[in-house]
C-alpha positions as CSV (number, residue, x, y, z in Angstrom):
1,X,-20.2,-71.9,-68.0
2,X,-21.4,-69.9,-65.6
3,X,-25.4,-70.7,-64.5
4,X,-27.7,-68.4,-63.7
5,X,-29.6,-68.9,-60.1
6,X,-32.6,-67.4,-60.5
7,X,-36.3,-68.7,-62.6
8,X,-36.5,-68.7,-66.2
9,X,-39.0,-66.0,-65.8
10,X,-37.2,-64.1,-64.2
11,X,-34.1,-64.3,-67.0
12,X,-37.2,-63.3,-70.1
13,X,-38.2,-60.4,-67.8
14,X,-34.1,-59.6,-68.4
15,X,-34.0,-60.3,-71.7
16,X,-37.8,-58.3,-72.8
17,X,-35.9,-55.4,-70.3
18,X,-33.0,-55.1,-72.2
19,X,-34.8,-55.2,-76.0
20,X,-36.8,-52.7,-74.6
21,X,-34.0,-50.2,-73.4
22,X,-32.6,-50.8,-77.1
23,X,-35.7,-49.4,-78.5
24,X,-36.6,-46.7,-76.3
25,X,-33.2,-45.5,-77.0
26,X,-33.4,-45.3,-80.6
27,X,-36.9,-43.9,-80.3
28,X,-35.6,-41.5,-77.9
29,X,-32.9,-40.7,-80.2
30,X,-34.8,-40.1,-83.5
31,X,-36.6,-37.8,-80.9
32,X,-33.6,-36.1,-80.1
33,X,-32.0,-35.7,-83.7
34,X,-35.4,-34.6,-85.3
35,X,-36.3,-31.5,-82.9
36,X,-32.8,-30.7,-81.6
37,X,-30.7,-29.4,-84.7
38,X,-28.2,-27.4,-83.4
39,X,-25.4,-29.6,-84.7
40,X,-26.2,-29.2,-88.5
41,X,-27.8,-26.2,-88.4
42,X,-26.9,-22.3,-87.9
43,X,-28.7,-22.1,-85.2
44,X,-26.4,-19.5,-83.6
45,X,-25.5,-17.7,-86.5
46,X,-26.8,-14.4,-85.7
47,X,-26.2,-14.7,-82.6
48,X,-22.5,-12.5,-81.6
49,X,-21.1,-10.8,-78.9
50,X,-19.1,-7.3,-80.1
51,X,-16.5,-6.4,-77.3
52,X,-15.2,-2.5,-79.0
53,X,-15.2,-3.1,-82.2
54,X,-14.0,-6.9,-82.3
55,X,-16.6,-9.1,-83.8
56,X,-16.6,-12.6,-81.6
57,X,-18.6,-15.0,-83.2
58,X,-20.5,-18.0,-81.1
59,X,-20.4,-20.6,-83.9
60,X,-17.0,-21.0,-85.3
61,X,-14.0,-18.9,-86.1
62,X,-12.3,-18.7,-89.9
63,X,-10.2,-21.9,-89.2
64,X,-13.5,-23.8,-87.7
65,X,-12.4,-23.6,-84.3
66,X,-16.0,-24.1,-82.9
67,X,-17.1,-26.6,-85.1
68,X,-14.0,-28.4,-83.5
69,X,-15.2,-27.6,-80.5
70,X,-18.3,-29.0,-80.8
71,X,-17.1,-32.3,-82.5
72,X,-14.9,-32.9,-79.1
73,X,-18.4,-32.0,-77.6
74,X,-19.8,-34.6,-79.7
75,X,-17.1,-37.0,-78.5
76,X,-17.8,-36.4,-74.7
77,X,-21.6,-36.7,-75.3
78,X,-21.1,-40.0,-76.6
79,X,-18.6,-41.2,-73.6
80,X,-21.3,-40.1,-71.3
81,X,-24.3,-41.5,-73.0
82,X,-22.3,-45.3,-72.7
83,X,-21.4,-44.1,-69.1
84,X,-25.2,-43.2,-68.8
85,X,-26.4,-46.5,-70.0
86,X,-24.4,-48.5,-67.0
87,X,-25.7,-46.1,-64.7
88,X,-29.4,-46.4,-65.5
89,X,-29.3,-50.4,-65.3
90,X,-27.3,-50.1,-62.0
91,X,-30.0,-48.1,-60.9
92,X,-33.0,-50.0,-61.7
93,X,-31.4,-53.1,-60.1
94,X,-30.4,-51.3,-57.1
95,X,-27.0,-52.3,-57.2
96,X,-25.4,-49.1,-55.7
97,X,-23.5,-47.9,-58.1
98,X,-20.3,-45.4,-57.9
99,X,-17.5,-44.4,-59.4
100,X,-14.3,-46.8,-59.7
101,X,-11.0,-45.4,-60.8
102,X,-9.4,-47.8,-62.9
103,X,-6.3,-48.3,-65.3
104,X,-5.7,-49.2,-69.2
105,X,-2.4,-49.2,-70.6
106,X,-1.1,-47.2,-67.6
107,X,-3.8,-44.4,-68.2
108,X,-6.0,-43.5,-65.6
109,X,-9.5,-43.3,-66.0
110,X,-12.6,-44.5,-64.1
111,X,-15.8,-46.7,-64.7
112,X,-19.0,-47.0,-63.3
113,X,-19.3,-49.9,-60.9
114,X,-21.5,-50.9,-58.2
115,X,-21.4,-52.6,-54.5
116,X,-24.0,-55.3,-54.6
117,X,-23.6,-58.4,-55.8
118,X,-26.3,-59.2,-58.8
119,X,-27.2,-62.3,-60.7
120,X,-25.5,-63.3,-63.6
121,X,-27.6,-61.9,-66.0
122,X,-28.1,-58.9,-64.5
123,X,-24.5,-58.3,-64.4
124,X,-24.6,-59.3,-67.9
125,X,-27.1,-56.5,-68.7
126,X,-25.0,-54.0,-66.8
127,X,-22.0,-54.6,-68.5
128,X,-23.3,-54.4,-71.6
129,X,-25.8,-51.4,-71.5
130,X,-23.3,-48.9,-72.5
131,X,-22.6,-51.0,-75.4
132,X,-26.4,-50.9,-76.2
133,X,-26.8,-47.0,-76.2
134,X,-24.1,-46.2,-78.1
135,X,-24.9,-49.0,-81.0
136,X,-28.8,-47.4,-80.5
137,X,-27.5,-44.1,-81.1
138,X,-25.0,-45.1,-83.8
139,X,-27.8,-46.2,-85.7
140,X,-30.2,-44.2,-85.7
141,X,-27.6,-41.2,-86.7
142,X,-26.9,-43.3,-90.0
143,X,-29.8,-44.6,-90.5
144,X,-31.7,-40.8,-91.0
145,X,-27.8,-39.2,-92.4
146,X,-26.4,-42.0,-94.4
147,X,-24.3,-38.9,-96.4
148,X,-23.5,-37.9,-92.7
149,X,-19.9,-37.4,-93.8
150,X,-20.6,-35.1,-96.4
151,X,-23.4,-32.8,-93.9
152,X,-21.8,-29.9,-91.1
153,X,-22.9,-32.2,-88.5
154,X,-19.9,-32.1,-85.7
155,X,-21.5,-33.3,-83.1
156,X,-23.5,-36.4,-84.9
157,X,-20.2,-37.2,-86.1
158,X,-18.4,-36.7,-82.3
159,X,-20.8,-39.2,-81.3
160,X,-20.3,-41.6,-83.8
161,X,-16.2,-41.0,-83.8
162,X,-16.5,-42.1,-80.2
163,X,-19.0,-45.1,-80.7
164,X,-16.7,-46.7,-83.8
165,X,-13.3,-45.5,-81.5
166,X,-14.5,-47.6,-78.8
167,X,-16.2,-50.2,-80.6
168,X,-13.0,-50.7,-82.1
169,X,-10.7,-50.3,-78.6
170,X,-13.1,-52.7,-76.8
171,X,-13.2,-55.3,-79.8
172,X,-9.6,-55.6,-79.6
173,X,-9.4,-55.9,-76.0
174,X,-11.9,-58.4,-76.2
175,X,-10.5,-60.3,-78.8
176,X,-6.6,-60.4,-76.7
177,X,-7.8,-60.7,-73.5
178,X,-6.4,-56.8,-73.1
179,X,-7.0,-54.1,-70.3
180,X,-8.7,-53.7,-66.9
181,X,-10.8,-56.5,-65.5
182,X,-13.8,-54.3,-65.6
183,X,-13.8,-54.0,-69.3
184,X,-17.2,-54.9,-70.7
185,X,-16.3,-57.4,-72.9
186,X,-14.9,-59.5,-70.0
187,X,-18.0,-58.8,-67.9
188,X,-20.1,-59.8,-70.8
189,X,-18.3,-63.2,-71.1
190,X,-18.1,-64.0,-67.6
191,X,-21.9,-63.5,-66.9
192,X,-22.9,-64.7,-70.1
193,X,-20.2,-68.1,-70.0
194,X,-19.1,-67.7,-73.8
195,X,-15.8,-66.9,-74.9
196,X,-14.6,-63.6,-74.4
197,X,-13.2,-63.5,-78.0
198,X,-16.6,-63.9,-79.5
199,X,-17.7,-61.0,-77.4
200,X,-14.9,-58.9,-79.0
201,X,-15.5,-60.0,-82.0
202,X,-18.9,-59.1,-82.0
203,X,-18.0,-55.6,-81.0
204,X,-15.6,-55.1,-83.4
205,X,-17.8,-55.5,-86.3
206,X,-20.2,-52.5,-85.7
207,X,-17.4,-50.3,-85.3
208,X,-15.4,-51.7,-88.5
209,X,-18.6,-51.6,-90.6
210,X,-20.2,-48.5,-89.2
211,X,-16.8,-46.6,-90.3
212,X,-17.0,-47.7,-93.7
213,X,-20.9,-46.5,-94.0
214,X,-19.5,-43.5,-92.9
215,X,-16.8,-42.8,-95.5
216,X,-18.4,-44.5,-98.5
217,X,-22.0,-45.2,-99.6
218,X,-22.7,-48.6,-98.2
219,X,-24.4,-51.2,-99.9
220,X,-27.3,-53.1,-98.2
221,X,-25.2,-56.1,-97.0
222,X,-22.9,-53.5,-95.0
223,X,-25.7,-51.8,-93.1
224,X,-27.6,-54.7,-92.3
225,X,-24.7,-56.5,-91.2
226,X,-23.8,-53.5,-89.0
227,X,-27.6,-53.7,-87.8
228,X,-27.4,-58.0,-87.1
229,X,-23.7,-57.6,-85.9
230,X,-25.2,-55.0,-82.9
231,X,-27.7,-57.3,-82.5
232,X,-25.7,-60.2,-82.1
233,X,-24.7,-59.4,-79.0
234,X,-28.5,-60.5,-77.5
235,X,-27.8,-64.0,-78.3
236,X,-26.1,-65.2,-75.2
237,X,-29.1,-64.1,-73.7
238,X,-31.0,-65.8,-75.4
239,X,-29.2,-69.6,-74.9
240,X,-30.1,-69.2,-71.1
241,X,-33.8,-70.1,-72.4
């Protein structure tokens, strides 16, 4: 078990900081998805460009090209949102963040980290801030599109494709112990002192359950276990009372 040095205060000032972050997020989001509409709508649609007398359209080409496009788009919004959410809570403690190149599976890739050494539960609300956002953002997405799969929405489904890929990647990591020693899961446990495993596990189950909303018409148990399952992952927090 790892103990936390610092007043009891100090830890529900954490704890009323991170539920806040959660909700601002989703509130920003529904925000977001209710004025900006350029991923289900033809916004662009009469918008071309005519070079001689080629027409080049801006939207998508006969074999959906674009709408490809703008799924990967989708995909790479998401990725930076989670990257966006360790970056903001690194910033607001003032733990000088940077870049970190680091490894999985031999691939190369790169995290946000930071220099200064925080308490335990701060680390514990850095690590899992990305985490936060992208369950925020999953559900508000299915929550206002619960036919999502059956709308021309590519990037609302990017950004879900990459929050139930990762969900799912981290959750098994988690669960085996797998990967870089700055995966979340691990930084969760550590600052948190639970089990690693649980942390995984509580992961997985938004991803696995947000997947099947997604391809089938859930029943109420499956989205509100997808909702208590993201929630979960506050009660570490929450022993440290």
């Amino acid at each position: 078990m790892f103990a936390f040095l610092i007043d009891r205060s100090d830890i529900r000032a954490g704890l009323v900081f991170l539920l806040i972050c959660f909700g601002s997020a989703q509130v920003d989001a529904q925000v977001m998805f209710r004025d900006v509409r350029f991923w289900d709508a033809d916004l662009l649609s009469h918008f071309s460009l005519v070079r001689g007398d080629r027409y080049v359209s801006l939207t998508e080409d006969e074999h959906g090209g674009c709408e490809l496009c703008r799924g990967l788009f989708g995909v790479g919004l998401g990725f930076g949102l989670h990257e966006g959410g360790h970056l903001l809570t690194n910033t607001l403690f003032q733990s000088d963040p940077y870049v970190k190149p680091v490894k999985g599976a031999g691939i190369p890739f790169f995290a946000i980290s930071h220099r200064k050494v925080l308490p335990s539960w701060q680390e514990a609300v850095v690590a899992s801030s990305g985490l936060w956002t992208q369950f925020a953002l999953a559900e508000t997405i299915l929550t206002r599109a619960p036919d999502l799969r059956r709308q021309r929405a590519p990037i609302q489904k990017g950004l879900l494709a990459f929050h139930v890929g990762l969900s799912l990647l981290y959750g098994v990591a988690g669960l085996g112990h797998w990967g870089p020693p700055e995966r979340d899961t691990r930084g969760i446990a550590q600052n948190l002192g639970v089990n690693e495993r649980w942390v995984g596990a509580v992961v997985l189950a938004p991803g696995l359950l947000d997947a099947y909303r997604y391809y089938r018409a859930a029943p109420r148990w499956v989205r509100w276990g997808s909702r208590i399952a993201k929630l979960a992952l506050a009660a570490p927090f929450l022993k440290k009372f």
